[in-house]
C-alpha positions as CSV (number, residue, x, y, z in Angstrom):
1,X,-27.2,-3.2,5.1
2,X,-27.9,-6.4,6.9
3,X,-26.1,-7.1,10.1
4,X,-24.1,-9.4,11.0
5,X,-24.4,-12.5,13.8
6,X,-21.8,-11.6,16.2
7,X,-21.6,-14.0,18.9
8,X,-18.6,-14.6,21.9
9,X,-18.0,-18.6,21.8
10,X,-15.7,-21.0,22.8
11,X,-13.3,-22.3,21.1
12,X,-15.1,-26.2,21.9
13,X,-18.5,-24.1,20.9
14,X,-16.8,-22.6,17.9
15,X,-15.3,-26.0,16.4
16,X,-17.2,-28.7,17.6
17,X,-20.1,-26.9,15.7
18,X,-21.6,-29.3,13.6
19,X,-21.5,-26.8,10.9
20,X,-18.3,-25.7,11.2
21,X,-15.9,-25.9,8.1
22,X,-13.8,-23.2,8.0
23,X,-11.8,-21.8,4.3
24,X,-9.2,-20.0,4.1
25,X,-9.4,-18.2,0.9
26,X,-6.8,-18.0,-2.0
27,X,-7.0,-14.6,-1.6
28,X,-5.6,-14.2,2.6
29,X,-1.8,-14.0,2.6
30,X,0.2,-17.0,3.8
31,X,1.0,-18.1,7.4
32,X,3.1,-16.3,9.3
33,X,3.1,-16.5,12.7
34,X,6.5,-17.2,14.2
35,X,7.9,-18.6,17.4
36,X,8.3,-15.7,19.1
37,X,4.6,-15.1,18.6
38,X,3.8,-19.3,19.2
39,X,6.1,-18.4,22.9
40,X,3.9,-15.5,23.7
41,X,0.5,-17.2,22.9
42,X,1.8,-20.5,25.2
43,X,3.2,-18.0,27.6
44,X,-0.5,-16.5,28.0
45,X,-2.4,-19.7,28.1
46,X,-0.4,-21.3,31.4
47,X,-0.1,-18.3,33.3
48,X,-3.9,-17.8,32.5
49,X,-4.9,-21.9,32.9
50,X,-2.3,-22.6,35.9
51,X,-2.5,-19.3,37.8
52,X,0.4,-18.4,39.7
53,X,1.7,-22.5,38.4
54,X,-1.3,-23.8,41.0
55,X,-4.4,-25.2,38.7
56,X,-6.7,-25.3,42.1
57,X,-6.6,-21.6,42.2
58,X,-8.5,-21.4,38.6
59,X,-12.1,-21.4,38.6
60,X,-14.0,-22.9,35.7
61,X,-17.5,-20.9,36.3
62,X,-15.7,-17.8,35.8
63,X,-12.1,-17.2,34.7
64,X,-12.3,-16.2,30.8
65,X,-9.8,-15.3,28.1
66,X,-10.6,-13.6,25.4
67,X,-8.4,-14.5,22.3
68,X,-10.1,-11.9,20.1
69,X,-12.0,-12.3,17.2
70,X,-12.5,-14.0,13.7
71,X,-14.4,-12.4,11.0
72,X,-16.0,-14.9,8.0
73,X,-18.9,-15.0,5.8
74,X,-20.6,-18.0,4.5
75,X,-20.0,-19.1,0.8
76,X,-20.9,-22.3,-0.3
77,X,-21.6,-23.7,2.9
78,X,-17.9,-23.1,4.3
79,X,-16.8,-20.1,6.5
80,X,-14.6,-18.3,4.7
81,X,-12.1,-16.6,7.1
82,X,-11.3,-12.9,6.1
83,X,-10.2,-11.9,9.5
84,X,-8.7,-14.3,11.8
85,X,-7.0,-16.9,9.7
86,X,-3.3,-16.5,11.4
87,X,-5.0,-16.9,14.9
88,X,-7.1,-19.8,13.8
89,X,-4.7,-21.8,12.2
90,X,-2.6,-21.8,15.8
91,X,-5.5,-23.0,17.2
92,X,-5.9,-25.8,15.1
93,X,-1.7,-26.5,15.6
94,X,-1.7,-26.5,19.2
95,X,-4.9,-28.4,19.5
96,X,-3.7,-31.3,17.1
97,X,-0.3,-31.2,18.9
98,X,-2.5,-31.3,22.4
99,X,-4.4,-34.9,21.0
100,X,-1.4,-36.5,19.7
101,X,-0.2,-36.0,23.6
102,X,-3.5,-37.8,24.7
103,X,-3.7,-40.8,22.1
104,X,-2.9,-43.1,24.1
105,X,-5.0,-42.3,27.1
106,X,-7.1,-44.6,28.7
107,X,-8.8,-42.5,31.6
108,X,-12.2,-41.0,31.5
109,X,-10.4,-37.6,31.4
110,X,-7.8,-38.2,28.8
111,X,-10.8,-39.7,26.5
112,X,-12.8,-36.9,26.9
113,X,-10.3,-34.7,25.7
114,X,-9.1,-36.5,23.1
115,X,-12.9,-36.8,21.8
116,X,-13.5,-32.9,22.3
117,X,-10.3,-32.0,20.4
118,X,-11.5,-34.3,17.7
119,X,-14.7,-32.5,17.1
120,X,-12.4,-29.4,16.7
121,X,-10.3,-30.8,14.0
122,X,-12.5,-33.3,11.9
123,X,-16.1,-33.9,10.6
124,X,-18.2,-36.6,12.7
125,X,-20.3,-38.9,10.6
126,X,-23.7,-39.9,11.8
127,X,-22.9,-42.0,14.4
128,X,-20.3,-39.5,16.0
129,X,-17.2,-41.5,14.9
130,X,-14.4,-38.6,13.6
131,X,-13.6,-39.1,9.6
132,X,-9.8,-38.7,10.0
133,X,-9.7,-37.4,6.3
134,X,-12.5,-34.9,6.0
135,X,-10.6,-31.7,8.2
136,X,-12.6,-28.8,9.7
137,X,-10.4,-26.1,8.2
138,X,-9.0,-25.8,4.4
139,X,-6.8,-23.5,3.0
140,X,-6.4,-22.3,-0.5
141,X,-3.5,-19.4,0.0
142,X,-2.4,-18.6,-3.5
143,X,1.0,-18.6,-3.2
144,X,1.4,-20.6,-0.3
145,X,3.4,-24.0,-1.4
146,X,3.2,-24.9,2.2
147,X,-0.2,-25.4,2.8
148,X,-0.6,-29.4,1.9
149,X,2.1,-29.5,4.7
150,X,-0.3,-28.0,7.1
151,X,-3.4,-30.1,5.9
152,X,-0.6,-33.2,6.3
153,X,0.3,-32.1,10.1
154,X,-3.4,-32.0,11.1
155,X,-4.7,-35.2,9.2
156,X,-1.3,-37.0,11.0
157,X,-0.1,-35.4,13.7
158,X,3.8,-35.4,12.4
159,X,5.6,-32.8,11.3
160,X,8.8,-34.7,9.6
161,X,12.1,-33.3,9.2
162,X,11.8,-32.5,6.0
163,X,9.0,-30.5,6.4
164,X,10.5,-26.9,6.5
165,X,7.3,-25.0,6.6
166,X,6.2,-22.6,9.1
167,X,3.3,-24.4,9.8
168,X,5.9,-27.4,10.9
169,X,8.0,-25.3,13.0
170,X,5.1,-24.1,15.2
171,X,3.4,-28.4,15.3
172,X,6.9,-29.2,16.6
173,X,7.2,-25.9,19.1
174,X,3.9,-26.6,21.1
175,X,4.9,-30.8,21.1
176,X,8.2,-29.4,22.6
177,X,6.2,-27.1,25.2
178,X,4.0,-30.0,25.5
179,X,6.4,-32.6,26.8
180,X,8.3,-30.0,28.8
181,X,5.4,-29.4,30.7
182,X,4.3,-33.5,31.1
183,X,7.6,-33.8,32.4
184,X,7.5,-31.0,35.0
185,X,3.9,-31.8,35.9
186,X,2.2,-34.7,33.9
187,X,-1.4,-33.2,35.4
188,X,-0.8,-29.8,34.3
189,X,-1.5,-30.3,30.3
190,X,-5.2,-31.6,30.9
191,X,-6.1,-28.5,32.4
192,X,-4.7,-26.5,29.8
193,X,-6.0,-27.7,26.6
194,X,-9.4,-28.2,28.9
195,X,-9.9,-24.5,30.2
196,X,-8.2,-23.5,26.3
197,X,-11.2,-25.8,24.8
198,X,-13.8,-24.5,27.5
199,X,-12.5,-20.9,29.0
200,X,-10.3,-19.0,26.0
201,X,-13.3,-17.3,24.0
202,X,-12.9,-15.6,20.9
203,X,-15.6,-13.0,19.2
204,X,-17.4,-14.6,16.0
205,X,-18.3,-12.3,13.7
206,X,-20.3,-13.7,10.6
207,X,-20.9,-11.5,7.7
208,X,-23.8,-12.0,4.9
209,X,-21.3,-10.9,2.2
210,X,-17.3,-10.8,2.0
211,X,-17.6,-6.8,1.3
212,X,-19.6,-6.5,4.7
213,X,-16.9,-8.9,6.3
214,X,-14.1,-7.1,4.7
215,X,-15.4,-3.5,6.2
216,X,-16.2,-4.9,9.7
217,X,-12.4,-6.2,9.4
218,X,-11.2,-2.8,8.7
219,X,-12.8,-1.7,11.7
220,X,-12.0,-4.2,14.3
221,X,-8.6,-4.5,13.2
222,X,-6.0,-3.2,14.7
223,X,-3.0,-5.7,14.4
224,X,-2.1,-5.3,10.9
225,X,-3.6,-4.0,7.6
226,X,-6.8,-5.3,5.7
227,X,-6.7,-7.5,3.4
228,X,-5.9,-5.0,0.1
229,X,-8.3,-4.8,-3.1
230,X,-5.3,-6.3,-4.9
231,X,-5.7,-9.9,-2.6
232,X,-8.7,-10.0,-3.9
233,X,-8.1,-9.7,-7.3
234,X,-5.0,-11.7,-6.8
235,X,-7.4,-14.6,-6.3
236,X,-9.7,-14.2,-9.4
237,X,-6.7,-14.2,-12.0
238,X,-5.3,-17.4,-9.5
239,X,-8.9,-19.5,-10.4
240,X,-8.3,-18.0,-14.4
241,X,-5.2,-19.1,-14.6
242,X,-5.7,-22.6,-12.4
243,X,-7.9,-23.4,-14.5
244,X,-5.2,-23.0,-17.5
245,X,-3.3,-25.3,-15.4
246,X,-0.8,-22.2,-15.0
247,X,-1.1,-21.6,-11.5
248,X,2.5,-21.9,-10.3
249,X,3.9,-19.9,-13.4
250,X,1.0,-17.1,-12.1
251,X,2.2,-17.1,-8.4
252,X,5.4,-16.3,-9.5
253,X,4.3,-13.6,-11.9
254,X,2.6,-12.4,-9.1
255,X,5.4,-12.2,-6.7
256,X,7.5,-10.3,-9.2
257,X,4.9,-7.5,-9.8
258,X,4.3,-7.6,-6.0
259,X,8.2,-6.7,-5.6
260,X,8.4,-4.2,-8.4
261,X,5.4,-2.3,-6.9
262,X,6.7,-2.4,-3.7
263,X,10.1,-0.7,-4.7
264,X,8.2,1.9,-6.6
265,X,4.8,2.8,-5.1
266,X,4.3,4.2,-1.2
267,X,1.2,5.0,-1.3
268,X,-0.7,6.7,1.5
269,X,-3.7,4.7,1.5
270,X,-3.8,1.1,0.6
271,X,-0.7,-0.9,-0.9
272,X,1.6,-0.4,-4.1
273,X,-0.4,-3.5,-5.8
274,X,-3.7,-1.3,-5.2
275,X,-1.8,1.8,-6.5
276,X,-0.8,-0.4,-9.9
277,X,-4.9,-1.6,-10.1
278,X,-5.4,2.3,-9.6
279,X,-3.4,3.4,-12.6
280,X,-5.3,0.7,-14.8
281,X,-8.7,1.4,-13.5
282,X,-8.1,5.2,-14.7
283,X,-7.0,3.4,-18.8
284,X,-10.4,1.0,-18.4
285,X,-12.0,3.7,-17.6
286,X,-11.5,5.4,-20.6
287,X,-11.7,2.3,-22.6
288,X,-15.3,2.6,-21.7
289,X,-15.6,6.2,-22.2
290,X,-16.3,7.2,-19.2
291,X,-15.7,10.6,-18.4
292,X,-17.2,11.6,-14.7
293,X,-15.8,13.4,-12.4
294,X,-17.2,10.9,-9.9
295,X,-15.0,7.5,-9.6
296,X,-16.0,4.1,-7.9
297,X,-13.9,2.1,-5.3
298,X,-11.3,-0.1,-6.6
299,X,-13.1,-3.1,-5.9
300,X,-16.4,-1.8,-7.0
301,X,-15.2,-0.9,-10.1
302,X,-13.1,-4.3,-10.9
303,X,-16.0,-6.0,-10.0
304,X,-18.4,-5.1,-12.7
305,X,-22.0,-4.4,-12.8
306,X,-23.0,-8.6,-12.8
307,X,-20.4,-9.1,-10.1
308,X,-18.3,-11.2,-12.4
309,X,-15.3,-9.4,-12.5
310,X,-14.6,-9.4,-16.1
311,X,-11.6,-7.6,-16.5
312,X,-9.6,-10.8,-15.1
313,X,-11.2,-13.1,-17.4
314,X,-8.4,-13.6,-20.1
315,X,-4.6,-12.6,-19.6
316,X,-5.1,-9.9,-21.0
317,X,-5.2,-8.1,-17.7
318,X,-2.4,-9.3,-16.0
319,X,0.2,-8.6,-19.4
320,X,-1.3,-5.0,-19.2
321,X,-0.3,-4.6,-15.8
322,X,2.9,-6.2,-16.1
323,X,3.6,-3.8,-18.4
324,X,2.6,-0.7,-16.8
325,X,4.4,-1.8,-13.5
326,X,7.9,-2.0,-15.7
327,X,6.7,1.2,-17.3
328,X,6.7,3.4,-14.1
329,X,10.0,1.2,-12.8
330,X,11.9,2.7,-15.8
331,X,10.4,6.3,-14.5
332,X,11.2,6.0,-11.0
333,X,14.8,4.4,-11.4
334,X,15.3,7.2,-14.3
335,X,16.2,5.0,-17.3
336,X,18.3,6.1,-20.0
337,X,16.6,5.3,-22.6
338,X,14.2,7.8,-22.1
339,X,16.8,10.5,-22.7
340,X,17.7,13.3,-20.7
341,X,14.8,15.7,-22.0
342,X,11.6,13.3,-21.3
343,X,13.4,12.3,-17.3
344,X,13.5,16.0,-16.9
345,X,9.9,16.6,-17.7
346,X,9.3,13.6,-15.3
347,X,11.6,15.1,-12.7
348,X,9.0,18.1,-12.6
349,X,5.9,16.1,-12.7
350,X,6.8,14.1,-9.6
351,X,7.0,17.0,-8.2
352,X,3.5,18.0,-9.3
353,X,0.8,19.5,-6.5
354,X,-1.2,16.1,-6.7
355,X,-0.6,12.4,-8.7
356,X,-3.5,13.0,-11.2
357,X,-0.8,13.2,-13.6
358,X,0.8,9.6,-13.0
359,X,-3.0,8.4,-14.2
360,X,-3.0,10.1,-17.5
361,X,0.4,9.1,-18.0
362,X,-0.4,5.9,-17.7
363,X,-3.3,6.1,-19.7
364,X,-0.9,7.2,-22.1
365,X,1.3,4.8,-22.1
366,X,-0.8,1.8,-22.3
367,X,-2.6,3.5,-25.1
368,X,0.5,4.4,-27.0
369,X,2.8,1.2,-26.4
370,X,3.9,-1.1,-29.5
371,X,4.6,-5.0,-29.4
372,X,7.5,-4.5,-27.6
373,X,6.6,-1.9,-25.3
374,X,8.1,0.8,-26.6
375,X,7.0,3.9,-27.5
376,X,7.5,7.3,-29.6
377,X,9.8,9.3,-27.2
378,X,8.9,12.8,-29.3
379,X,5.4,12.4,-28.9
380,X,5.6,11.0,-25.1
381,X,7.7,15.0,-24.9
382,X,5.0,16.7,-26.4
383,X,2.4,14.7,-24.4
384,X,4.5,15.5,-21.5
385,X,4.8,18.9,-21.6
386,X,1.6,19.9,-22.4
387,X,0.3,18.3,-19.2
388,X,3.2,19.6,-16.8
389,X,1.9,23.3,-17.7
390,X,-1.2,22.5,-17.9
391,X,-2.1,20.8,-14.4
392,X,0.5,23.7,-12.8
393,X,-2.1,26.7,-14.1
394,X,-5.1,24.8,-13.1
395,X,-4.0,23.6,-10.1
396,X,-3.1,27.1,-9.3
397,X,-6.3,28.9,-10.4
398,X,-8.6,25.6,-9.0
399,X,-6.4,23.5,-6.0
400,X,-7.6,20.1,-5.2
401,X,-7.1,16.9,-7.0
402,X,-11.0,16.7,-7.5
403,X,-10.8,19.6,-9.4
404,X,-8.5,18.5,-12.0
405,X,-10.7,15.5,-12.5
406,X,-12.8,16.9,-14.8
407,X,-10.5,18.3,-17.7
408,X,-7.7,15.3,-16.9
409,X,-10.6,12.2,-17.2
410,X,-11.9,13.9,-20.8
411,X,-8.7,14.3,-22.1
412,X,-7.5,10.3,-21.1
413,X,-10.9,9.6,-23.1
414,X,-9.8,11.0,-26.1
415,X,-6.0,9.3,-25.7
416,X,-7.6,6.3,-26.0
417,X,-9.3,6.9,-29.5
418,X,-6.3,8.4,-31.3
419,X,-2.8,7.0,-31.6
420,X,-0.1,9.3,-29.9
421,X,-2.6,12.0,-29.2
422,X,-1.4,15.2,-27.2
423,X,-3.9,16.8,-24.8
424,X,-5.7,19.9,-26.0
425,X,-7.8,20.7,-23.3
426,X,-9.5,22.9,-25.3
427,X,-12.5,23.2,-23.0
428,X,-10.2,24.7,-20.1
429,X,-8.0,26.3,-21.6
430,X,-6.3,29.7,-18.9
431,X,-6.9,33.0,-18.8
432,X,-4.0,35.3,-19.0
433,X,-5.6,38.3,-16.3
434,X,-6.9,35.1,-13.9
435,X,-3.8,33.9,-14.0
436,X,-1.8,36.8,-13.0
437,X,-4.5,38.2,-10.7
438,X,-4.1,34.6,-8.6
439,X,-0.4,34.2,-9.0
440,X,-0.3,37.7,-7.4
441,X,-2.5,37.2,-4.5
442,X,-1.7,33.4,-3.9
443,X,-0.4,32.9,-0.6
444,X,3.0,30.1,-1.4
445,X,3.0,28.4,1.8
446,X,5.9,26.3,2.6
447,X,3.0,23.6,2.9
448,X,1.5,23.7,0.0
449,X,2.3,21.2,-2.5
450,X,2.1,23.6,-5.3
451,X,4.6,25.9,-3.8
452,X,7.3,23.6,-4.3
453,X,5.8,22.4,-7.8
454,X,6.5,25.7,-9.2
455,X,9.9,25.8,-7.4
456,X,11.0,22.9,-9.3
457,X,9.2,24.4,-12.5
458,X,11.0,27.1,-12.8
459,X,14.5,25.7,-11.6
460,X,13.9,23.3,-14.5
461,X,13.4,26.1,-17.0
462,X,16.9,27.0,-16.5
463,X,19.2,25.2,-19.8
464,X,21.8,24.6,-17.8
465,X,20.1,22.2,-14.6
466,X,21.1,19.3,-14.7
467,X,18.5,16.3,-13.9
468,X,18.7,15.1,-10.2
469,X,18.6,11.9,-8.8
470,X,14.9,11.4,-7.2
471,X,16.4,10.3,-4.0
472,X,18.0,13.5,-3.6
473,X,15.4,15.6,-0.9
474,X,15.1,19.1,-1.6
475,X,13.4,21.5,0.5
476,X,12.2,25.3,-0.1
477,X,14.8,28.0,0.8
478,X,14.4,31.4,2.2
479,X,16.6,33.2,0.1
480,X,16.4,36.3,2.3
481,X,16.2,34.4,5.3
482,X,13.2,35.6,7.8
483,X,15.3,36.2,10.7
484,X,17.3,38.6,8.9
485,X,13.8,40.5,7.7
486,X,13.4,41.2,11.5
487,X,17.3,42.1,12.2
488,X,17.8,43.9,9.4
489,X,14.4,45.4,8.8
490,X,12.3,44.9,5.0
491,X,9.9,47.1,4.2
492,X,7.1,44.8,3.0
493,X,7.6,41.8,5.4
494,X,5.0,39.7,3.0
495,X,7.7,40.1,0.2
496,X,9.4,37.4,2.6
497,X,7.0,34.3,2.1
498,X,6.7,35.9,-2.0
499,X,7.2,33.0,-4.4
500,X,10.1,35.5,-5.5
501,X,12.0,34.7,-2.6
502,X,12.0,30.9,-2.3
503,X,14.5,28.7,-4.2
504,X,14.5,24.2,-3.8
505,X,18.0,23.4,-2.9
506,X,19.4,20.6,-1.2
507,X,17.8,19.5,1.6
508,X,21.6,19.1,3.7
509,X,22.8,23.2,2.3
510,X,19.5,24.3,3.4
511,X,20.2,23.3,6.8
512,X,23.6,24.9,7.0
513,X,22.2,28.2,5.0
514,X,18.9,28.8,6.8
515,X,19.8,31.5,8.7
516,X,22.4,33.5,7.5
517,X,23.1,37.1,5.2
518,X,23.4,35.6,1.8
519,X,26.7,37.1,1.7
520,X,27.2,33.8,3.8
521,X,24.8,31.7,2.4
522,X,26.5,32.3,-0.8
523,X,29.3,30.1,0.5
524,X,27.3,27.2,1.4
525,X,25.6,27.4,-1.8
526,X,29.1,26.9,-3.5
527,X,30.0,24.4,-1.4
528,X,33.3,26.6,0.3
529,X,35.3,25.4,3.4
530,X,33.3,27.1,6.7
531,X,33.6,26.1,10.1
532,X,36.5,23.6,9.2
533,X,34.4,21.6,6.8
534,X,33.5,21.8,3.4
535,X,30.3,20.6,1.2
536,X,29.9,19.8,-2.8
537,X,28.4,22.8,-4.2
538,X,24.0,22.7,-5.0
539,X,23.3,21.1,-7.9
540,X,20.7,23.7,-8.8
541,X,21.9,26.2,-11.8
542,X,19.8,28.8,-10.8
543,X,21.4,28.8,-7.0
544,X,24.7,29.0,-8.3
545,X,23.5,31.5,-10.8
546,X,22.4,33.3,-7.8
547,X,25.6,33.7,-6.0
548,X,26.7,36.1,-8.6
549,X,25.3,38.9,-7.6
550,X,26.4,41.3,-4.5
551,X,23.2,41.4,-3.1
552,X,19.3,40.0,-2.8
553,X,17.1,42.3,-1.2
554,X,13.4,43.6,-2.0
555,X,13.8,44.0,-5.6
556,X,15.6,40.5,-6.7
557,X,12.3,39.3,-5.0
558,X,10.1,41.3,-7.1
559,X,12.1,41.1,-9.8
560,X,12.5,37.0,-9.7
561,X,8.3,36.9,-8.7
562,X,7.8,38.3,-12.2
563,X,10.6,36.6,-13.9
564,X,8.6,33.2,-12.4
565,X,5.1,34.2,-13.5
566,X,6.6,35.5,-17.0
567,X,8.1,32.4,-17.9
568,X,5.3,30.7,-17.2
569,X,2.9,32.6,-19.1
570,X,5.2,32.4,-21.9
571,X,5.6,28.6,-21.8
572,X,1.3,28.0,-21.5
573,X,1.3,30.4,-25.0
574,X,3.8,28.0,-26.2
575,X,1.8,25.3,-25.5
576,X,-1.9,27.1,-27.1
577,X,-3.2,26.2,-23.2
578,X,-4.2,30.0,-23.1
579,X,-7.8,31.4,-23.9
């Protein structure tokens, strides 16, 4: 990998370069910096520039601020800013409000900082004469309808009233702190926009290639996140569909999705836009037939093998993700007109031991979707169940997401060829004897997701639970609570942490029953009066069930392990997932 220049400089070096012309991609996310963040930057520069509010006790040769860095790389001849661009475009703010305060100056030092700050800002022609209309920094922020204003500010030096933009509340915050600080001490501003210009560094880091800029960004940064895979995208379909003279009708396309995403995805790693590109990438994918284990980044992947980035070529792209992004909305807000049977299977799956299954759903789903969107609720059941019971008993016999890979990416490649087609996974199908062996020796930690997938499983198997709301949290309970093993003595203290004696319930009963006999958790389960207050009974049928009988000692945990692995056996012969 080539490295990259990195230089400390200046702001004067950085600017006055004559090869400095600074873009700020469509891609980067508006300006944002407020005044609180304007007061803390001015704040820094005086107490830094007038130490102590005595210039004479700064010295030039030495005293240094860092400001920190700003990462580009070049395209076209312009540096385009992938780290930096908030910072930057302050700079460029308080320097243009700085040389509308020396205009009118006549003195050898207000000229020469006039003519420095005009390097900063504009292009020089030949004969070193500024071109007030050719600017040192551009931005194309998709989405940003406020950027002409800031172009405006810096070609002008006015920020009207009517210009409501951030960019014109920060202009008119440094003219303010500007003229407050000529009228406590008229000398004071020369030496700060003069030791800003020649003492405030900031760490240049240019990048042969936006991917090597984008990874030196993740590392540096510390301030906020990257810039996501989806900003990058975001700007391929903004050129597409400028081009189609439809940008403003995208932008707010895009804002929607971005909001619907953002109310259904929390993703661990990147943002809920990159989680919606995910899901596609899994139904492209198998568009293409590809059915490796082995799976390329996001970006590398949208990218294409000529660089090009052909899947945002044509809307096609953007109506397929619109779609799928309304799609998992109706799943997460539980929408009736899935009926009560698919939302239950759904219930279990979120509950799955990893989120492979939200990618062949979704494969599914786009696969299977008519004109309007809709599609054939029986066979979206079927499809359903076959992969709830099937990604339990693998993920049981082989844990990790990677694992499941292999059987889940052949089987989305066969979705794609045939219209509502269920699963078969006929080249992994179970072994009855693995099956049990594992289930009997597998060690149902509280932590491991797939403790609490069965849990719900098997809750869910009951005809009478009702479907729960998917805010509700529910947590695994000790039905035979451990510190009564040690009080009241169990023969086999592993028979504790047994599958057969954990139950989900509510996450607000399990606090109040954690401890105690279940002659007394009984009560909480049912919701009675204790301790002057009283609760809503559990929602779950088989807790209630549970309350029935006198007692739940060694054998109800035996009894309920088998009753657990039974069922399920029973349910993956159902289903022909058994060798």
């Amino acid at each position: 990998m080539s490295k990259p220049n990195v230089h400390q400089k200046t702001i004067l070096n950085l600017l006055s370069d004559a090869k400095a012309d600074f873009l700020i991609p469509d891609y980067q996310r508006p300006y944002a910096w407020n005044q609180d963040q304007c007061q803390t930057l001015w704040d820094d520069l005086v107490n830094f520039t007038i130490p102590g509010g005595n210039h004479e006790k700064f010295d030039s040769k030495k005293d240094e601020y860092f400001l920190g860095s700003i990462v580009a790389f070049q395209e076209n001849e312009k540096h385009e800013i992938i780290d930096g661009q908030q910072r930057l475009t302050t700079f460029m703010l308080i320097l243009r409000a700085f040389h509308k305060d020396f205009e009118n100056r006549q003195d050898n030092n207000g000229i020469n900082i006039r003519q420095n700050i005009e390097k900063c800002i504009w292009k020089y022609d030949e004969f070193e004469n500024p071109l007030k209309d050719e600017l040192k920094i551009t931005s194309e922020v998709a989405g940003d309808d406020d950027k002409d204003e800031f172009l405006s500010i810096l070609k002008n030096g006015n920020a009207p009233k009517e210009y409501k933009s951030q960019y014109a509340e920060n202009f008119r915050f440094f003219e303010n702190k500007i003229q407050e600080m000529r009228n406590y001490n008229s000398a004071n501003n020369q030496y700060i926009v003069t030791r800003l210009l020649k003492n405030c560094a900031v760490l240049f880091v240019e990048a042969e290639t936006q991917d090597s800029a984008l990874r030196i960004f993740s590392t540096l940064n510390d301030r906020g996140l990257p810039l996501a895979d989806a900003d990058i995208f975001k700007s391929k379909f903004y050129k597409l569909y400028s081009d189609k003279n439809q940008k403003n009708d995208f932008i707010e396309d895009w804002k929607k999705l971005e909001a619907v995403t953002d109310e259904i995805f929390h993703p661990s790693q990147g943002t809920p836009m990159d989680e919606l590109f995910t899901k596609y990438m899994y139904f492209l994918r198998a568009k293409n037939g590809t059915t490796g284990s082995t799976t390329e980044s996001l970006r590398n992947f949208f990218r294409g093998e000529k660089q090009d980035f052909p899947y945002f070529k044509n809307e096609k792209a953007m109506d397929d993700l619109s779609d799928l992004a309304i799609f998992w909305k109706k799943i997460y807000s539980q929408n009736e007109s899935f009926g009560d049977e698919i939302l239950r299977k759904l219930f279990i799956l979120r509950y799955s031991p990893n989120t492979m299954w939200e990618n062949i759903v979704s494969v599914w789903f786009l696969q299977n979707r008519d004109s309007n969107d809709e599609i054939d609720l029986g066979a979206f059941s079927h499809f359903l169940s076959k992969i709830t019971n099937f990604i339990l008993g693998y993920s049981l016999i082989n844990p990790g997401v990677n694992q499941l890979r292999t059987p889940i990416f052949k089987e989305m490649s066969e979705i794609v060829k045939n219209t509502n087609f269920t699963p078969t996974f006929e080249n992994h199908l179970l072994d009855e004897n693995s099956l049990r062996t594992t289930f009997d020796n597998f060690d149902f930690n509280n932590m491991k997701n797939i403790t609490k997938s069965f849990l719900v499983w098997f809750a869910f198997s009951n005809e009478n639970q009702q479907l729960l709301s998917l805010k509700e949290p529910l947590q695994i309970e000790h039905i035979f609570a451990k510190k009564r093993a040690e009080i009241n003595g169990i023969s086999d203290k592993n028979l504790i942490e047994s599958i057969g004696n954990k139950i989900i319930l509510e996450s607000s009963i399990n606090i109040k029953a954690s401890d105690f006999e279940f002659d007394v958790k009984k009560d909480f389960y049912l919701g009675k009066k204790r301790r002057g207050s009283s609760k809503e009974p559990s929602r779950i049928a088989e807790i209630i069930e549970l309350t029935n009988l006198d007692k739940f000692d060694e054998n109800e945990i035996i009894e309920r392990k088998s009753q657990i692995i039974d069922n399920f056996i029973k349910k993956l012969k159902s289903e022909n997932l058994l060798k």
